[in-house]
C-alpha positions in Angstrom: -1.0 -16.1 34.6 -0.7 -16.9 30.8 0.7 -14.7 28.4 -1.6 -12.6 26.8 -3.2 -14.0 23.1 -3.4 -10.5 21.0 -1.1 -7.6 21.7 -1.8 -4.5 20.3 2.0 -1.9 19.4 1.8 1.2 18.6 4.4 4.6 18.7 3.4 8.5 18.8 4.3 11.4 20.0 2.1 14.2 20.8 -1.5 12.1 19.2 -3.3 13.3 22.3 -6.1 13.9 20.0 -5.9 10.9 18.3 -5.2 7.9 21.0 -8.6 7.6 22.6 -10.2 6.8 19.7 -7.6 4.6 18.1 -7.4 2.2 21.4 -10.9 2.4 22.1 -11.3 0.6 18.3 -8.8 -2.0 19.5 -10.7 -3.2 23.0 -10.9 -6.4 21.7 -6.9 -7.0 22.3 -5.4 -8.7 25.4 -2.7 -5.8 25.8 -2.0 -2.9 24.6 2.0 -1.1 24.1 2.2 1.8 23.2 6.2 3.5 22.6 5.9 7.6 23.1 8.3 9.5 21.9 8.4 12.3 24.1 5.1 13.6 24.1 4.0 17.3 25.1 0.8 16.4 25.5 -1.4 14.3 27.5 -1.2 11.2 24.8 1.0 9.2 27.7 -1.2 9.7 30.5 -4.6 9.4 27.7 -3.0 5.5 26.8 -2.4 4.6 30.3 -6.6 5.7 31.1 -7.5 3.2 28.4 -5.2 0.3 29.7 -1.8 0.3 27.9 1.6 0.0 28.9 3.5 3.0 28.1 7.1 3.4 27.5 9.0 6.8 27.0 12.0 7.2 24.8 14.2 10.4 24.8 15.2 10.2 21.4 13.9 9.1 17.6 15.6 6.8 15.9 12.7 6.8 12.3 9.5 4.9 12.5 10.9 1.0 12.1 13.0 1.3 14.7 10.8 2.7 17.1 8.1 0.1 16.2 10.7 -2.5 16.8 11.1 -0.8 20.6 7.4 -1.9 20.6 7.4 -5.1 19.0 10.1 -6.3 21.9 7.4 -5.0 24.9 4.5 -7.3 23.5 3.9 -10.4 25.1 0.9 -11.9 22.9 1.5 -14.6 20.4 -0.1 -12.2 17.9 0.7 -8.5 17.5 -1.8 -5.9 15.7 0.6 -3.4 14.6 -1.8 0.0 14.3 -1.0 3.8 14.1 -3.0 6.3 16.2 -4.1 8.0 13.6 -6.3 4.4 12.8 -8.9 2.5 13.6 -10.2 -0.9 13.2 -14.1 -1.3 12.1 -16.0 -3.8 14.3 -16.5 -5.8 11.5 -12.2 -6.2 11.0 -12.1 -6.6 14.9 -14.3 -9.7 15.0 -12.1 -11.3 12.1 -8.9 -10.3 13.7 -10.2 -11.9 17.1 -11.5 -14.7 15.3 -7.5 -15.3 13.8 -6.6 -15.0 17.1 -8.9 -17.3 18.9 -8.4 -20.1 16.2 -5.8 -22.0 17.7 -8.2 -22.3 21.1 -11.4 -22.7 19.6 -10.5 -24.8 16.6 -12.4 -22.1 14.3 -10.5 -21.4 11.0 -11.6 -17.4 10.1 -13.1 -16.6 7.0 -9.7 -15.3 4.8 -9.5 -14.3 1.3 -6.9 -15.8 -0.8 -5.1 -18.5 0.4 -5.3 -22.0 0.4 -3.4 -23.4 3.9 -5.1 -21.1 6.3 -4.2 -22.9 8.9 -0.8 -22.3 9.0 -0.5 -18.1 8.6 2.1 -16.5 9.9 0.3 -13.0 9.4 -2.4 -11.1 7.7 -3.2 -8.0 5.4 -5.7 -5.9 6.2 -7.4 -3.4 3.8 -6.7 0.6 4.6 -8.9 2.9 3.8 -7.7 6.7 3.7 -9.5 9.8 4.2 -8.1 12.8 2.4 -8.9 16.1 3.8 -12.1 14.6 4.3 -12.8 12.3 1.7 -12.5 9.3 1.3 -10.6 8.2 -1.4 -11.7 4.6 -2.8 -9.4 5.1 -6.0 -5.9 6.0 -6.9 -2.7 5.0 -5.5 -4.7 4.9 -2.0 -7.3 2.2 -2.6 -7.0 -0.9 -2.5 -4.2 -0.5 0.0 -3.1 -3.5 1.8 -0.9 -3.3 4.7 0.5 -5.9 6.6 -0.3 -5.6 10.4 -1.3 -8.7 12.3 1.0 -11.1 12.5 2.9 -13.8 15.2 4.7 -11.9 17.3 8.1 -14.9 16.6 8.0 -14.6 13.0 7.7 -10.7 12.4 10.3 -7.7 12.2 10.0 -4.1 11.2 12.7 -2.9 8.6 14.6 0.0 10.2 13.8 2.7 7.9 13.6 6.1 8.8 9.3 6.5 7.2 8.0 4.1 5.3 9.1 1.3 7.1 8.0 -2.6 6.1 6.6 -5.5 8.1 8.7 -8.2 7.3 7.0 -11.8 8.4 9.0 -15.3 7.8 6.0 -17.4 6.6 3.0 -17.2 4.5 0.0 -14.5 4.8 -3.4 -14.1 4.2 -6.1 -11.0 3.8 -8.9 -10.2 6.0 -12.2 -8.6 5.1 -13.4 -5.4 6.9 -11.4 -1.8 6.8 -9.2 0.0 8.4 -9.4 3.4 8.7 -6.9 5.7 8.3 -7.4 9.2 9.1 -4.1 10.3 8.3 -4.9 14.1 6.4 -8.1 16.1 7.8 -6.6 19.2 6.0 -4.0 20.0 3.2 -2.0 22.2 5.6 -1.5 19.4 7.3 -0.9 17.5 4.2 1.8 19.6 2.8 3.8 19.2 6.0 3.7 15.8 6.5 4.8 15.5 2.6 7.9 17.6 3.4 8.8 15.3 6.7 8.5 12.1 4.8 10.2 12.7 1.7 13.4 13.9 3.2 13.6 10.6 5.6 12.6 8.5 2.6 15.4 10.5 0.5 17.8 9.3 3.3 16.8 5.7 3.2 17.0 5.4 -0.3 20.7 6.9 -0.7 21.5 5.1 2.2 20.2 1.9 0.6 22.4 3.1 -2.3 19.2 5.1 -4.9 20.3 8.4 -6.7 18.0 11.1 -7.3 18.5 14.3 -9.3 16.3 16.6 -11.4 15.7 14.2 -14.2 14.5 10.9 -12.2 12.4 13.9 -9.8 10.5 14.7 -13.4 10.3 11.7 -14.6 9.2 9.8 -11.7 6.5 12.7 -10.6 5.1 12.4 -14.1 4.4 9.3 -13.7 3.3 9.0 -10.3 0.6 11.7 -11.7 -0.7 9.5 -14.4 -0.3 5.9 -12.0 -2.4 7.5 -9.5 -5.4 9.6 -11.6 -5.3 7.6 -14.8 -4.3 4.3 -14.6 -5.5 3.5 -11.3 -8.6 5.9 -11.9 -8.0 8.3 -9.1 -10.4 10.7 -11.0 -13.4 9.0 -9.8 -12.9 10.5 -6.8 -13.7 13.7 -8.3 -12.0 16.6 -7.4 -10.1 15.3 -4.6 -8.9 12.7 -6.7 -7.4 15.7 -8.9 -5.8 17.1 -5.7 -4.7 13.8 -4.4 -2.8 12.9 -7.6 -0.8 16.0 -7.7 0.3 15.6 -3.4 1.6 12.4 -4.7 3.4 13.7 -7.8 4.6 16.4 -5.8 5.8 14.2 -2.8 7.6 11.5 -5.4 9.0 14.9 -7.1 11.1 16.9 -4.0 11.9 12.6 -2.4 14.0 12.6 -5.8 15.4 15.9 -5.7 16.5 15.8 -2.2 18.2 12.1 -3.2 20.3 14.4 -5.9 21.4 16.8 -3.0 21.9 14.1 -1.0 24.6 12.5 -3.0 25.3 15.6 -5.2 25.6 18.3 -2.2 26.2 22.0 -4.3 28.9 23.8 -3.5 30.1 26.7 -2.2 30.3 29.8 -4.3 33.9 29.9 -2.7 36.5 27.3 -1.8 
C-alpha cells in the first residue's frame, strides 16, 4: 500500500468541542494524527470517530515540541499543520489538494507570489480570526499569514514553549482562500489564554537570552497599542478593534514584566 499523499497533524487536549468540526474541514487529507495531551474529555475517542490516529502523551513539553511528536507520526509527503480550534474553507481545501496532487497530475495550483512554483517546499495560508465574535479583518490580526502546509522532509517546528515557528528548508509560496480561526468566542476566555501565553513566551525569550522589566513592558505595550489600532488600522473594526488593541497591549505588557521577574526574581523581605 503507498504512503499516504497529505497528512493532516494536529495536538489538543481537552478540544472535545472543537475536534469534530476542525477534522471534518480537513476530509480532503489522506491521514489524519492527531497528539492528545491527556484529555478529560471525549476529544480522543471524538478523533478516532472521524478517522485519525491518536497518540496519548502523559506529559507537556510547550506547543513545538508536541507538534514535533506529531510531525514524526505522519507518513504523507505533505503535512497540513492545523489547530482544533481551525478550519479550512472549501475553497483553501481545493487549493491545498490541488498542491498536493500536482506532482501526479502534472497540474501547477494557482499561488500568489512566487515565480518557481514548481519547486515549493511549503505554503502560507491566510488566517482569519474571530474575536469574541467578530471577525477582525484589521489590526495586528489580518493579514495573518501562517505557515502550515509544507513537505513533510523539509519542515521542523521550533521547540518553544507558545508561539512556536514552522521552520521549512526551501522556498514558499501563498495560497488563496481562509483559514479560520476561532481562537476567542468570549473575553473570559480571552483574558486567560493571555495569561497562559505570556508567561511561556516570557520563558522562551529569557531562555533565548531577552530581558524584560517595567520600562521595555511600557514601552513595548504602547506601542503594540498604536501598531495594532493606528498604524495597521485596527479601528475599522469598530469597537472590537478598540478592545482588540488593548488585549494585545496588555498581553505584550505582563510577557515583558514577567521577563523582568524572570531574570530579576525580588527578594525576600529577609535573608
Amino acid at each position: 500500500m503507498s504512503p499516504p499523499l497529505l497528512s493532516v497533524i494536529l495536538i489538543t487536549k481537552n478540544e472535545a468541542a472543537n475536534v469534530a468540526g476542525c477534522l471534518a474541514s480537513v476530509a480532503f487529507a489522506d491521514e489524519w494524527v492527531v497528539v492528545d495531551a491527556g484529555s478529560t474529555d471525549a476529544t480522543a475517542q471524538i478523533a478516532r470517530q472521524h478517522g485519525a490516529t491518536v497518540i496519548t502523551t502523559d506529559d507537556w513539553p510547550g506547543f513545538g515540541v508536541q507538534k514535533n511528536r506529531a510531525l514524526a507520526a505522519a507518513r504523507g509527503r505533505w503535512v497540513l499543520s492545523i489547530d482544533a480550534d481551525e478550519r479550512v474553507t472549501p475553497e483553501l481545501g481545493r487549493r491545498i489538494r490541488a498542491v498536493v496532487d500536482a506532482e501526479t497530475s502534472g497540474h501547477v495550483p494557482h499561488v500568489e507570489s512566487h515565480a518557481d512554483r514548481g519547486k515549493l517546499a511549503g505554503y502560507e495560508l491566510s488566517r482569519l480570526s474571530n474575536f469574541c465574535g467578530q471577525w477582525m479583518r484589521h489590526g495586528d490580526w489580518h493579514p495573518d499569514r501562517v505557515l502550515r502546509l509544507f513537505l513533510r522532509e523539509r519542515g521542523r517546528f521550533s521547540d518553544d514553549l507558545v508561539h512556536e515557528r514552522l521552520m521549512v528548508s526551501g522556498p514558499t509560496g501563498r495560497l488563496d482562500g481562509d483559514l479560520l480561526h476561532d481562537s476567542m468566542p468570549t473575553l473570559e476566555g480571552a483574558i486567560d489564554k493571555m495569561n497562559l501565553y505570556s508567561s511561556g513566551r516570557a520563558l522562551d525569550k529569557v531562555n533565548a537570552g531577552g530581558r524584560g522589566g517595567f520600562v521595555a513592558a511600557l514601552t513595548h505595550a504602547l506601542w503594540a497599542f498604536v501598531r495594532c489600532y493606528g498604524v495597521r488600522r485596527g479601528f475599522l473594526d469598530g469597537r472590537l478593534g478598540f478592545v482588540l488593541a488593548l488585549y494585545v497591549a496588555e498581553g505584550t505588557w505582563y510577557r515583558y514584566l514577567k521577563m523582568g521577574l524572570l531574570t530579576n526574581p525580588p527578594k525576600p523581605p529577609f535573608d
